[in-house]
N, C-alpha and C positions, 0 to 999 in steps of 0.2 A: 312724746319726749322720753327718749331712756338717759339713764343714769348707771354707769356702772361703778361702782364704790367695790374698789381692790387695796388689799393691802395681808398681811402676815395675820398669824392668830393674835387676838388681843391686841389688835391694832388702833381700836377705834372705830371699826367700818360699821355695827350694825349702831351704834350709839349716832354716830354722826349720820348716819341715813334716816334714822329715824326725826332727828331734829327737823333734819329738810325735812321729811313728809309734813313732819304737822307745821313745819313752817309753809307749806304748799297746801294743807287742808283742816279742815277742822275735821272731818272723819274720813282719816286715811284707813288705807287697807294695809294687813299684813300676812303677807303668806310664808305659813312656813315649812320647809320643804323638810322638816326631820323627819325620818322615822326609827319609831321608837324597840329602840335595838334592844333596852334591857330596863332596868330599875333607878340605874344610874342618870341613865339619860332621861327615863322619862323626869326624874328631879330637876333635871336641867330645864327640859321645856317646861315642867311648873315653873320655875322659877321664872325662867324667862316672861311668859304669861301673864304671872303677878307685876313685872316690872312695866306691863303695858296698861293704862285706867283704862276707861271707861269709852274714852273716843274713838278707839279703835275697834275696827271693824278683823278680827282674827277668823283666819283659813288657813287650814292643814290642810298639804295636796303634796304627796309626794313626789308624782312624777309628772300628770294630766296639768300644767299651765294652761293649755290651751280650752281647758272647760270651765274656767274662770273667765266672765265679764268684767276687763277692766276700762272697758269704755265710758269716760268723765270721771274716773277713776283718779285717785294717786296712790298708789302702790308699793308697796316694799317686796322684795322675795329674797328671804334669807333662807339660807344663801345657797347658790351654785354648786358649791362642793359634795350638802350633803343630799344635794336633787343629783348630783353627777354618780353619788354611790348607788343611789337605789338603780340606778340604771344599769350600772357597772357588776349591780349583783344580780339583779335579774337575768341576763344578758350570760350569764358565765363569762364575766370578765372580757366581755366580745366591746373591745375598743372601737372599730368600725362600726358596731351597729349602735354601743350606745354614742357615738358623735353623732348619726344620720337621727336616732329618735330626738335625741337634744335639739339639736338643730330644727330640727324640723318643728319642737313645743315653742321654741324661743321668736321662730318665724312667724309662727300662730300670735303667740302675745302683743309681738312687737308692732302687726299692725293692723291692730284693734285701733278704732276711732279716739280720737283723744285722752288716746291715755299717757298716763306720767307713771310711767314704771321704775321702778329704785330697785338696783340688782346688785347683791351684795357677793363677793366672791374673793375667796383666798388666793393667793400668789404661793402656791404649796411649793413652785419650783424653784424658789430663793434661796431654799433653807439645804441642810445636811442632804444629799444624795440617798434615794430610798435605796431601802437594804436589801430589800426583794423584787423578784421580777415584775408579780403583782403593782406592785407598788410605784416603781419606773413607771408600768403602764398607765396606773392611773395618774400619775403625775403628768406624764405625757396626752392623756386624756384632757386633765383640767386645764391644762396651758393651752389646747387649740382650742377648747372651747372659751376661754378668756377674749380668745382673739378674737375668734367670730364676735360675742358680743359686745367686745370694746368697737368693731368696724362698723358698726351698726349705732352706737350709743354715741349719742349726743355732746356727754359729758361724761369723761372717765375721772375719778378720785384716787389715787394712790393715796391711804392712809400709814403716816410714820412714827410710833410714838403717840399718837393722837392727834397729829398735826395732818389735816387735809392738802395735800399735792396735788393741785389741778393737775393731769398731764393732758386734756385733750377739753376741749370746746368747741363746738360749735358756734357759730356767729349767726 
């Protein structure tokens, strides 16, 4: 089972994905796809960290999903954007190669045996028009890769304000 939980920054999306997981497990997993860029950030992911007790089962993996066993698993991978930059810098900003490596991690994950993976991902392309080329590209980056994994996921969440938006289900 995928889940893809989309919506703006400050949306809601990892608060509410998180709720499902542990309404789906008593030890869910979470992966988290930051890396850690400077001092600032790394305060974030402390924090964030602290905000998960005890039942969580925590994994940092920046870009290798696919060497992760999520099978009988429930999953969270927050989130897509900053797993899409590590690629986009590795790559020297090569938009085709990082969608084929993406693609090709998200393939790997998606059909692992019984897993229930929760995929968090921003809508970067809603907002103000980026101001640099860089930026276009990676916006254009994140929206195909959105796609691909909403075609594939079970259930998509458009988060607005904190209010969850089914836009897609599976039956």
């Amino acid at each position: 089972m995928i889940y893809l939980i989309t919506g703006g920054e400050r949306s809601g999306k990892s608060s509410y994905a998180e709720n499902l997981a542990k309404g789906l497990s008593d030890k869910p997993m979470y992966v988290a796809t930051a890396r850690k860029w400077d001092d600032d950030f790394q305060k974030r992911i402390d924090r964030h960290q602290k905000d998960r007790d005890e039942r969580w089962i925590n994994i940092e993996k920046e870009k290798h999903l696919s060497e992760i066993d999520f099978s009988e698993k429930v999953a969270i991978v927050d989130c897509v954007t900053l797993w899409l930059t590590n690629f986009f810098v590795d790559t020297k900003n090569d938009v085709s190669l990082c969608l084929e490596q993406a693609k090709a991690e998200f393939d790997a994950i998606a059909n692992q045996e019984n897993a229930t993976i929760i995929i968090v991902t921003n809508e970067i392309g809603m907002g103000v028009h980026a101001e640099s080329h860089i930026g276009r590209k990676f916006t254009e980056l994140q929206g195909w890769m959105n796609q691909y994994i909403a075609a594939t996921a079970d259930t998509v969440v458009l988060m607005v304000s904190g209010i969850p938006v089914t836009i897609k289900e599976k039956k």
